[in-house]
ZAKOLBA-348775 format. One line per field, with one value per residue: residue in three letters; x, y, z of N, C-alpha, C, O in turn. Coordinates in pm, 1 decimal. Layout:
<nodes>
residu [ala / ...]
n.east [X / ...]
n.north [Y / ...]
n.up [Z / ...]
ca.east [X / ...]
ca.north [Y / ...]
ca.up [Z / ...]
c.east [X / ...]
c.north [Y / ...]
c.up [Z / ...]
o.east [X / ...]
o.north [Y / ...]
o.up [Z / ...]
</nodes>
This chain:
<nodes>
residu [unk / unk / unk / unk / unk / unk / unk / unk / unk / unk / unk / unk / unk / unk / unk / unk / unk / unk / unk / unk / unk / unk / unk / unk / unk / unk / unk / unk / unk / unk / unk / unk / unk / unk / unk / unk / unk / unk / unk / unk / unk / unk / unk / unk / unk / unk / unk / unk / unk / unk / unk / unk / unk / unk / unk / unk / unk / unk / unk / unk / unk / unk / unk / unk / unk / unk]
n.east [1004.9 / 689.5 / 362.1 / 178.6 / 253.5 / 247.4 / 14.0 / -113.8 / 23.6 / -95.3 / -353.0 / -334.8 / -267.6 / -474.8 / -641.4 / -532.8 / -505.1 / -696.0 / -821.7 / -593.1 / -382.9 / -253.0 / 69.1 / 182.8 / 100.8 / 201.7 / 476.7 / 483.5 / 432.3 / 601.1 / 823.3 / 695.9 / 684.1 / 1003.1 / 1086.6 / 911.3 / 793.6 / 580.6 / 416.7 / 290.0 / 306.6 / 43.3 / -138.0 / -199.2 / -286.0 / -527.1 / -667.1 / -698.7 / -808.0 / -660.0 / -633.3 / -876.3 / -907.9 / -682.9 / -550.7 / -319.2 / -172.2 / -218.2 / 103.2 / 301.0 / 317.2 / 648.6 / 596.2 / 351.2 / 38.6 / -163.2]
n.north [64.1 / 173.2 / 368.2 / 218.4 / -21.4 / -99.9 / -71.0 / -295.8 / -527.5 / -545.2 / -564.9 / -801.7 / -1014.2 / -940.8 / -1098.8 / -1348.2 / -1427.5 / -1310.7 / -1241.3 / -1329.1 / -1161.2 / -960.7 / -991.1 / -979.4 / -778.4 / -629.0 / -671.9 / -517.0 / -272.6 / -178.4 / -181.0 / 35.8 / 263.4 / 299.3 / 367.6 / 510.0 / 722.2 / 864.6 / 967.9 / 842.1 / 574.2 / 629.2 / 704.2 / 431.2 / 302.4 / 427.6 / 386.6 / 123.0 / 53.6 / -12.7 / -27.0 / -33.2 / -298.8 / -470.2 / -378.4 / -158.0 / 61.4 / 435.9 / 651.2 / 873.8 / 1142.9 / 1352.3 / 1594.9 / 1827.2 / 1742.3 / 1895.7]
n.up [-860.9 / -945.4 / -879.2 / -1087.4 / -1090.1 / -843.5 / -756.8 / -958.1 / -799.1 / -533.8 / -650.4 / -699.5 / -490.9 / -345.3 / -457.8 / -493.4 / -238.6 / -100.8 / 214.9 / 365.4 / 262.8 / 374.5 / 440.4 / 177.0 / 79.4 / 267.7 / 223.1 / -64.4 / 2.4 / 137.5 / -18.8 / -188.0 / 18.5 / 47.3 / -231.1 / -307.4 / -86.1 / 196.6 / 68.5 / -170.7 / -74.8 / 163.0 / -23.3 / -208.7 / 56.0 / 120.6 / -126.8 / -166.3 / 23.9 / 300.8 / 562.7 / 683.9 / 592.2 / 602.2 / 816.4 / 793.5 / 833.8 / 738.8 / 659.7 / 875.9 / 702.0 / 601.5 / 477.5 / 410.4 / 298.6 / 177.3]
ca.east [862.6 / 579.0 / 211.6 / 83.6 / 326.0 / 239.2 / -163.8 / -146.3 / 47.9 / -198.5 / -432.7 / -289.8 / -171.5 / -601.2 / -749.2 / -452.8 / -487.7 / -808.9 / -863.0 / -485.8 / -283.8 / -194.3 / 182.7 / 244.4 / 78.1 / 299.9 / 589.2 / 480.5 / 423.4 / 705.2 / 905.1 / 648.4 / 767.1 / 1126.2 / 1062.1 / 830.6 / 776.7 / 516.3 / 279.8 / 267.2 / 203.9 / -96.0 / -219.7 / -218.6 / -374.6 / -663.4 / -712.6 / -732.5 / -864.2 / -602.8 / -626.0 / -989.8 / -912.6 / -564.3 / -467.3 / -181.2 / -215.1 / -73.6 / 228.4 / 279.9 / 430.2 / 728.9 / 552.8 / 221.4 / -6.0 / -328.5]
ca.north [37.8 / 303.2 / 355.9 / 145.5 / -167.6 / -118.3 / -118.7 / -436.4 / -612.9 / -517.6 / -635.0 / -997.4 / -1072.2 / -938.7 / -1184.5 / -1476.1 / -1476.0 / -1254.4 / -1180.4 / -1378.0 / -1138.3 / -850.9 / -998.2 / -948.4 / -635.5 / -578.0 / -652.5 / -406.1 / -152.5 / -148.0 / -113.3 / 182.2 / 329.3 / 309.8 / 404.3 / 655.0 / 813.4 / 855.1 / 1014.5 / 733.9 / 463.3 / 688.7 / 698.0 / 330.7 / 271.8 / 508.4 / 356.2 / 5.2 / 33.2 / -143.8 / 26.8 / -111.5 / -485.1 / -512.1 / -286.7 / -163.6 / 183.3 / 524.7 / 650.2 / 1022.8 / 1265.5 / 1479.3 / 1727.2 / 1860.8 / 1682.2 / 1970.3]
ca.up [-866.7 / -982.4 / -880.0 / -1168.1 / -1072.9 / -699.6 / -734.8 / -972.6 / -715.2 / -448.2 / -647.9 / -749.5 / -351.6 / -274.8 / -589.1 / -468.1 / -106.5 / -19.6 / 327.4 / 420.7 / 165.2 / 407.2 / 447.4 / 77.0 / 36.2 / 332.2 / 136.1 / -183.1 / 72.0 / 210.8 / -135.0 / -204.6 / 118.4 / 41.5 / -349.5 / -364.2 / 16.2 / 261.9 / 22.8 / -224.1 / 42.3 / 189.6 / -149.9 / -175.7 / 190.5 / 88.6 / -287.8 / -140.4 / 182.7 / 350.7 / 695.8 / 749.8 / 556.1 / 631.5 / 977.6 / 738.0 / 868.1 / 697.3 / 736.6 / 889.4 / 608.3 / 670.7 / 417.0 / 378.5 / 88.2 / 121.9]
c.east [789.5 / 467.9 / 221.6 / 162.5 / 242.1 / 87.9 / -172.6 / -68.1 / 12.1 / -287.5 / -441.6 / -289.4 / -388.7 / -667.0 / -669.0 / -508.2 / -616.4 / -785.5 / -676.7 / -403.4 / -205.8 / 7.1 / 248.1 / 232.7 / 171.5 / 415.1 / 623.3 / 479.4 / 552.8 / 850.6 / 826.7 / 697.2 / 907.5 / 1156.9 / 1041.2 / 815.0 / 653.4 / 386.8 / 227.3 / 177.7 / 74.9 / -159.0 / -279.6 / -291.5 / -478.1 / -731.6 / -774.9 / -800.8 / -798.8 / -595.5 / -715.0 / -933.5 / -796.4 / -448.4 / -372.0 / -231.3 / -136.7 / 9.3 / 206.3 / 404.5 / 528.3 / 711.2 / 419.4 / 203.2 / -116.4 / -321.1]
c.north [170.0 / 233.6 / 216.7 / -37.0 / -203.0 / -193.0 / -294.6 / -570.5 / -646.8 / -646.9 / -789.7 / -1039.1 / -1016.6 / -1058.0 / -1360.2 / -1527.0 / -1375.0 / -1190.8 / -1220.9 / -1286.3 / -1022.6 / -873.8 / -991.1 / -826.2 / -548.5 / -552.6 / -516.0 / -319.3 / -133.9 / -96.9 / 25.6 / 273.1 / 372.7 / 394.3 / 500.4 / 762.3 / 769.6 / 913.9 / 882.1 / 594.7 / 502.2 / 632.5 / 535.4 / 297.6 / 303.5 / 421.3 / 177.5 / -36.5 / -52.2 / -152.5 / -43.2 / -255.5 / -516.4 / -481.6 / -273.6 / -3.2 / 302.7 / 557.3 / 863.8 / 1076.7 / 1359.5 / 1588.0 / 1719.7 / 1823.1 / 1786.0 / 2039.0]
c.up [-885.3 / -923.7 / -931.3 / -1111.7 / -911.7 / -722.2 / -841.1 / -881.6 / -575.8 / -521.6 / -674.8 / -612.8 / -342.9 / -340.6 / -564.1 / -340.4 / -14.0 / 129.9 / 421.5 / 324.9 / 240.0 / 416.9 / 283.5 / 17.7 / 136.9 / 251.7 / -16.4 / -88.2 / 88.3 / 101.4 / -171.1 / -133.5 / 109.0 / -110.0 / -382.8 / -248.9 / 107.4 / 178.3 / -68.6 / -150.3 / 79.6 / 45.9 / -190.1 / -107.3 / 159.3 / -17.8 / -219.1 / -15.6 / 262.9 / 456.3 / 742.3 / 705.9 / 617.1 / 768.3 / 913.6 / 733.0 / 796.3 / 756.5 / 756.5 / 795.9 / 661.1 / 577.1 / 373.1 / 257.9 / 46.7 / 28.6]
o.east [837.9 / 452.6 / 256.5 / 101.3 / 190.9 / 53.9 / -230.9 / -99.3 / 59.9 / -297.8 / -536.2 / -330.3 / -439.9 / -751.0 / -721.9 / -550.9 / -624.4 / -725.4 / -641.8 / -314.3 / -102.7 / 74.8 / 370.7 / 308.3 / 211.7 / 451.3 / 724.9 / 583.7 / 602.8 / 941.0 / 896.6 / 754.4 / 936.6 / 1244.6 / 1102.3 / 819.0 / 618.7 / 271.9 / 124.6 / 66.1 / -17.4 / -218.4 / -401.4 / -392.3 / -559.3 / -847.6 / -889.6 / -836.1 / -852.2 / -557.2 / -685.9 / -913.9 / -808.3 / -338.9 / -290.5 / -308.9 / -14.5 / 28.6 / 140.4 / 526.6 / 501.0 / 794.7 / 374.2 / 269.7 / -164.3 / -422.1]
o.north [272.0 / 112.3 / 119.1 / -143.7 / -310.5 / -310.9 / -392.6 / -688.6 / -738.5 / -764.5 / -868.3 / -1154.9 / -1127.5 / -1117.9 / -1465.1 / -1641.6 / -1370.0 / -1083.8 / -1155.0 / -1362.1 / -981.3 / -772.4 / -998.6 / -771.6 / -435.0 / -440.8 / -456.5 / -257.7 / -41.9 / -16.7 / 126.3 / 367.8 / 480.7 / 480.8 / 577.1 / 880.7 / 651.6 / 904.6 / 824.8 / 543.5 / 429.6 / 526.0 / 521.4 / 249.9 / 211.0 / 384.9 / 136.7 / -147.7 / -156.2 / -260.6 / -121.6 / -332.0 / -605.8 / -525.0 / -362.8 / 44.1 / 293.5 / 528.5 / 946.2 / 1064.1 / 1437.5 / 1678.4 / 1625.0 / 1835.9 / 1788.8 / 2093.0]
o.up [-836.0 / -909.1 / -864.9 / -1107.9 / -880.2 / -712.2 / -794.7 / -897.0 / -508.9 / -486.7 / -669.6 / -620.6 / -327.4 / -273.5 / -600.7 / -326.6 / 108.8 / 140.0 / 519.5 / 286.5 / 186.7 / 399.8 / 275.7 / -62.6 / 111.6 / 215.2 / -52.4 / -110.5 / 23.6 / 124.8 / -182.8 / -187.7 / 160.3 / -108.6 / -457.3 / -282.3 / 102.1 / 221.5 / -32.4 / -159.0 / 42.7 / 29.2 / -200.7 / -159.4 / 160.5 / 1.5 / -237.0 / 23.7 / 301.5 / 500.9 / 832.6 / 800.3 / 700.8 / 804.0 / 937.4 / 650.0 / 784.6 / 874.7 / 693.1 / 804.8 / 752.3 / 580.0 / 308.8 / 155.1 / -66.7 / -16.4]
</nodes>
């Protein structure tokens, strides 16, 4: 999976299931996580706001992103 796959499957599981979609965006997350790392996911969380809509909180990096 890449970025660009991740965010349109965010956004299909937000435009399918609205305010009930956090268990599928769970699911993409969780391949981002395994895929790409802890920076990726952040990046995600941030882009979509999923922390406030979804309590799908970041993850702590084992390397500096500043």
């Amino acid at each position: 999976m890449n970025l660009d796959d991740a965010r349109k499957r965010i956004e299909h599981a937000v435009s399918q299931y609205g305010q009930h979609a956090a268990p599928a965006i769970d699911l993409v997350m969780n391949e981002v996580r395994s895929d790409m790392g802890a920076g990726a996911f952040n990046e995600l969380v941030e882009e979509f706001d999923l922390e406030l809509m979804y309590n799908i909180a970041p993850m702590e990096s084992d390397a500096s992103s500043s």
